[in-house]
C-alpha positions as CSV (number, residue, x, y, z in Angstrom):
1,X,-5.4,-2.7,21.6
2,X,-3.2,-5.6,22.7
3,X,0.1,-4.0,23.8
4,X,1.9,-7.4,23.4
5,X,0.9,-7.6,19.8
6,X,3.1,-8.2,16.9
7,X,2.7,-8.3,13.4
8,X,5.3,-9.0,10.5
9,X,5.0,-7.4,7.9
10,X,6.8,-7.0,4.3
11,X,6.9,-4.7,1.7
12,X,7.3,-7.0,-2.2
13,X,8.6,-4.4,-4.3
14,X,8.5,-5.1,-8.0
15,X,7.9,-3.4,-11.3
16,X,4.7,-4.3,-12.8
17,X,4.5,-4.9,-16.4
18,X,1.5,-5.0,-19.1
19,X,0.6,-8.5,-18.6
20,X,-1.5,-9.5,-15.9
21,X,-0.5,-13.0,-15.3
22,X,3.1,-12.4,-15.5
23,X,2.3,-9.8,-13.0
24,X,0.5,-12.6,-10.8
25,X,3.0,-14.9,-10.9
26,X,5.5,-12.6,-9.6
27,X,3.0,-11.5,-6.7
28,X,2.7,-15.4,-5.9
29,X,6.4,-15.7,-5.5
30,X,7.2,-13.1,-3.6
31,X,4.1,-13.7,-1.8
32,X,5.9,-17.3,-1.2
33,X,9.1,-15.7,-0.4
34,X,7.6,-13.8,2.1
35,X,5.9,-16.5,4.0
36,X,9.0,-18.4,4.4
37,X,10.5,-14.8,6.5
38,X,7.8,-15.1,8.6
39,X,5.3,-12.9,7.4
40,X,1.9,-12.1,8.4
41,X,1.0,-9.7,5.9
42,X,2.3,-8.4,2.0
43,X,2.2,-5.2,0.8
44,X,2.5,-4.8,-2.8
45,X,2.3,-1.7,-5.0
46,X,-0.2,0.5,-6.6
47,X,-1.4,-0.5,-10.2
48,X,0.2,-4.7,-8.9
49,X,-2.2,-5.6,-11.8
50,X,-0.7,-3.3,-14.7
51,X,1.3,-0.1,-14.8
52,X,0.0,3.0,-15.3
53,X,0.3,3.9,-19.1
54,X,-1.8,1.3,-19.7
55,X,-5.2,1.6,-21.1
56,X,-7.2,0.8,-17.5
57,X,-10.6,0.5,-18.4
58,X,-9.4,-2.9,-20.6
59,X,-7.3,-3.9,-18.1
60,X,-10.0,-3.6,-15.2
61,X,-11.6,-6.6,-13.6
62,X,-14.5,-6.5,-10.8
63,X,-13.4,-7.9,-7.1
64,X,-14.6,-11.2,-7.5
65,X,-12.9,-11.3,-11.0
66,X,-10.2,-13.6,-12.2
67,X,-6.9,-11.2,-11.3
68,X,-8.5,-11.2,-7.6
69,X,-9.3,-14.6,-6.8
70,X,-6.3,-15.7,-8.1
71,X,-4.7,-13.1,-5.3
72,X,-6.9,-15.0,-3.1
73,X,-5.7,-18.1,-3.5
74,X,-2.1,-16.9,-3.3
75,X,-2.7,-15.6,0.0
76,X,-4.9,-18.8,1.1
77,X,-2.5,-21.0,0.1
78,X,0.6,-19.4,1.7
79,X,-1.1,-18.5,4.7
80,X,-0.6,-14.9,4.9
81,X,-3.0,-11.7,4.4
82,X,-2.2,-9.6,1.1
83,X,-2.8,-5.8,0.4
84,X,-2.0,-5.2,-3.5
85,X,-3.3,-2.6,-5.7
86,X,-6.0,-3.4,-8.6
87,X,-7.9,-1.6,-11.2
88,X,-11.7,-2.2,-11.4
89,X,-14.6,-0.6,-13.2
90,X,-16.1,1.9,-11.9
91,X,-19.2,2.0,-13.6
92,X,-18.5,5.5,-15.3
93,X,-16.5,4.4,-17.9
94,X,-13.3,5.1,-15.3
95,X,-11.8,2.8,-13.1
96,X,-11.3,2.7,-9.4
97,X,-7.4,2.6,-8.2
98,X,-8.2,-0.5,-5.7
99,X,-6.2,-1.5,-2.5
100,X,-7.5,-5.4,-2.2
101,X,-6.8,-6.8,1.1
102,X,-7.2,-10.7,1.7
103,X,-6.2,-13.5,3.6
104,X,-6.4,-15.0,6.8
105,X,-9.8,-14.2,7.4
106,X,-9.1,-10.6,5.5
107,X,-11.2,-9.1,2.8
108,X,-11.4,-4.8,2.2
109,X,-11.1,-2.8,-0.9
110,X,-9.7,0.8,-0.5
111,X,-10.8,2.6,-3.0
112,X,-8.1,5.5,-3.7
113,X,-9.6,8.8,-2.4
114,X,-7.0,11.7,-3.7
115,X,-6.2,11.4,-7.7
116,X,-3.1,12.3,-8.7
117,X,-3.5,15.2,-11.0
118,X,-0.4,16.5,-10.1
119,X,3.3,16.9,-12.2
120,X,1.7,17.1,-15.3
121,X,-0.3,13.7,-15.3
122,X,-4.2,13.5,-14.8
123,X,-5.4,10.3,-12.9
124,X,-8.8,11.8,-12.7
125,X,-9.2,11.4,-16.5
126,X,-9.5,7.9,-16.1
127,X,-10.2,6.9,-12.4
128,X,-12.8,7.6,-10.0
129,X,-12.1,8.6,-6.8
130,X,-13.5,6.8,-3.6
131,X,-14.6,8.4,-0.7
132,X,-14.3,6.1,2.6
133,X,-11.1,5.2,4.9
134,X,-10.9,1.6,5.4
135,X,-9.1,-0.8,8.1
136,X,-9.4,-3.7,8.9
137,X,-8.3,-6.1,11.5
138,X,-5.3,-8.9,11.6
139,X,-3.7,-10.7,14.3
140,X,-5.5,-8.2,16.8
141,X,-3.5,-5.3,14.8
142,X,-6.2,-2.4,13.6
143,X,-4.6,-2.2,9.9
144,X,-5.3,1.1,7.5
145,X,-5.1,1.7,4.1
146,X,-4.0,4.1,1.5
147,X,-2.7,4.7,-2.0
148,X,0.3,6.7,-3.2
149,X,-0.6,10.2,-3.3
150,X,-2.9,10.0,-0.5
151,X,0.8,10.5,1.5
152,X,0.1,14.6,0.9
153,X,-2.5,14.7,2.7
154,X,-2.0,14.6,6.2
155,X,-5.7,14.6,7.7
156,X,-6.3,11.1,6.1
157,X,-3.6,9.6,8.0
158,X,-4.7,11.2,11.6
159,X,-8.5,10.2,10.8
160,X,-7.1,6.1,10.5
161,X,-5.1,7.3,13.6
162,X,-8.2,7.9,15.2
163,X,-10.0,5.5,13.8
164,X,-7.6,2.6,15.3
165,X,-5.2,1.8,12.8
166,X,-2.0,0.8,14.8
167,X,-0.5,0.0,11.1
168,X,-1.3,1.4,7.7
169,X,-0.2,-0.1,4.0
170,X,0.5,2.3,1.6
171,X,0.5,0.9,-1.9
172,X,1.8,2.8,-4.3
173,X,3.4,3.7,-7.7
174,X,5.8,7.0,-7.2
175,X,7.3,8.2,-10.3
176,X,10.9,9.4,-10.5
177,X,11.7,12.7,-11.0
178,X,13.1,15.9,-9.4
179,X,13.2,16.1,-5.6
180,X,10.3,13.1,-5.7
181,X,13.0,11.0,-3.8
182,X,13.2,13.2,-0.9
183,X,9.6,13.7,-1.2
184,X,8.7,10.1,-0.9
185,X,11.3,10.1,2.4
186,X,9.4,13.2,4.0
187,X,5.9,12.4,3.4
188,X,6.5,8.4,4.5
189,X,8.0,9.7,7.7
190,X,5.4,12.3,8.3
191,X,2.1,10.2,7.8
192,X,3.2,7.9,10.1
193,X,4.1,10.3,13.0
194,X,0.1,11.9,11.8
195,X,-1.4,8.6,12.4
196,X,0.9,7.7,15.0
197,X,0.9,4.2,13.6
198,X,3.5,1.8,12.1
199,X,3.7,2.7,8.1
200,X,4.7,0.4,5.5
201,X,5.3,1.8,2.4
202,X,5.5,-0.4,-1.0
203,X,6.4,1.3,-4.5
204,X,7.1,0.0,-7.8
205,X,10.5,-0.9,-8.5
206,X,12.5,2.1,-10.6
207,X,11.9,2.3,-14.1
208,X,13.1,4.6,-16.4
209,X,10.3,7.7,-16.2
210,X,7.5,7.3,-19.3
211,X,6.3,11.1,-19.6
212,X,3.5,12.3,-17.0
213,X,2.5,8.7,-15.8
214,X,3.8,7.9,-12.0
215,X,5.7,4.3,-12.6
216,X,8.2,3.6,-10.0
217,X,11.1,5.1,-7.8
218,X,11.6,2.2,-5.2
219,X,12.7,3.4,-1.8
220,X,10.2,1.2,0.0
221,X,10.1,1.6,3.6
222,X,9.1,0.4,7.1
223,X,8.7,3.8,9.6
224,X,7.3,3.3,13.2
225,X,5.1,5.6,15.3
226,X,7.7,8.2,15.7
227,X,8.6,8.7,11.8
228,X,12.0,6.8,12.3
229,X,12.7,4.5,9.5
230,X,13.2,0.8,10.3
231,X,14.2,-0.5,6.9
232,X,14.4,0.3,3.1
233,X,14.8,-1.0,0.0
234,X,16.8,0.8,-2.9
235,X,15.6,1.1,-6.1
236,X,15.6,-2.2,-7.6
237,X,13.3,-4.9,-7.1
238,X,13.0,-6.6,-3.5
239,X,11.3,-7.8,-0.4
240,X,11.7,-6.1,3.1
241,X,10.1,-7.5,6.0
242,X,9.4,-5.9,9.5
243,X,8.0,-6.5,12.8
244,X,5.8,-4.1,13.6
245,X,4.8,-4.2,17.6
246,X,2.0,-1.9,18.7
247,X,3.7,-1.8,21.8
248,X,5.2,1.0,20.5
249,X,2.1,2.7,19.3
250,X,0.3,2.5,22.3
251,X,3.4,4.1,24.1
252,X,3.7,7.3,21.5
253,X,-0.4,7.6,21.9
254,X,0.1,7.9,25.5
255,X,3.4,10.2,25.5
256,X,1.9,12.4,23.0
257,X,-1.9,12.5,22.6
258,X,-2.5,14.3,19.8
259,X,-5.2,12.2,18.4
260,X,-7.5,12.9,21.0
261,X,-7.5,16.4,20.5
């Protein structure tokens, strides 16, 4: 780990709708907009391609399918590395929930590894769950990965802790509802104090609730290694951007070395 390394980073949130290339062409502006602030990286939601509610298995598209390379060449193009979520087969009539990440010399899949059957809604009815952590490097920053209800479980967090992630993405589409709010501002805080790592958080923009299916409560956030947020959005659509300086993870590491236990 480089102590002197920085990495900016920003959150695009946005509600996805049921078209894909609408959907694109709003990840390619913000993608733009973000490149102008500096950034090195974009975070985008869970389910960037459509919403949940959707019928996935249509909308699905392999990795090297249209809806990802033209990802790719938005990233190319502006020069940054992107993380957005994607649905692709899975080869059991389900779909994976897919974290691409790609750009500058980037390219990972995360393939979501806890379903959210939870609150009434079953994802496991029509996506498959993956099984491995993934990082990946950018900059000389160790980056992690994980999707929306993945932020209840604290051991996958410490395990990309240990496995070097000074800064995970969390893409993800958190449904409104009773005390999710406060949920969303516990569990955000937590997971990064677990991985002792920067954290930035990207949800869907709000949207009024559609039954069981998660769709979007905003409240995007940057925390760093000690769970203090940095910045957040509010519920509408928007773009927050961050340095993130592992400076600061190396220093909570060493303070407090819980990872090494």
């Amino acid at each position: 780990m480089n102590p002197s390394t920085k990495l900016t980073v920003a959150a695009a949130q946005f509600a996805s709708c049921p078209d894909k290339t609408t959907n694109l062409d709003a990840v390619e502006e913000l993608t733009v907009r973000a490149a102008d602030a500096g950034a090195d990286l974009v975070v985008f939601p869970e389910a960037a391609m459509v919403p949940f509610g959707e019928v996935l298995a249509d909308a699905a598209e392999p990795l090297d399918g249209r809806f990802a390379d033209r990802v790719r060449a938005v990233a190319e193009a502006s020069g940054v590395a992107v993380v957005l979520g994607m649905f692709e087969p899975s080869g059991d009539g389900r779909v994976f929930n897919t974290l691409l990440a790609t750009g500058r010399g980037v390219e990972a899949a995360y393939r979501k590894i806890h379903l959210y059957d939870a609150f009434g809604s079953r994802e496991s009815d029509t996506v498959a769950p993956g099984s491995e952590l993934v990082t990946f490097s950018l900059g000389g920053v160790t980056v992690g990965l994980a999707t929306c209800f993945d932020l209840r479980f604290a051991d996958q967090f410490a395990a990309l802790g240990r496995a070097g992630a000074e800064l995970v993405c969390v893409g993800a589409s958190w449904g409104d509802g009773p005390g999710k709010a406060e949920q969303w501002d516990l569990l955000t805080r937590a997971r990064a104090t677990d991985a002792q790592a920067w954290l930035v958080a990207c949800d869907q923009a709000w949207v009024p609730p559609l039954g069981a299916d998660p769709l979007g409560l905003g409240r995007s956030c940057a925390v760093d290694p000690l769970g203090r947020v940095r910045g957040r959005l509010g519920h509408e659509p928007g773009l927050l951007v961050q340095v993130a300086d592992v400076a600061e993870v190396r220093a909570v590491r060493d303070r407090v070395p819980v990872l090494a236990g």
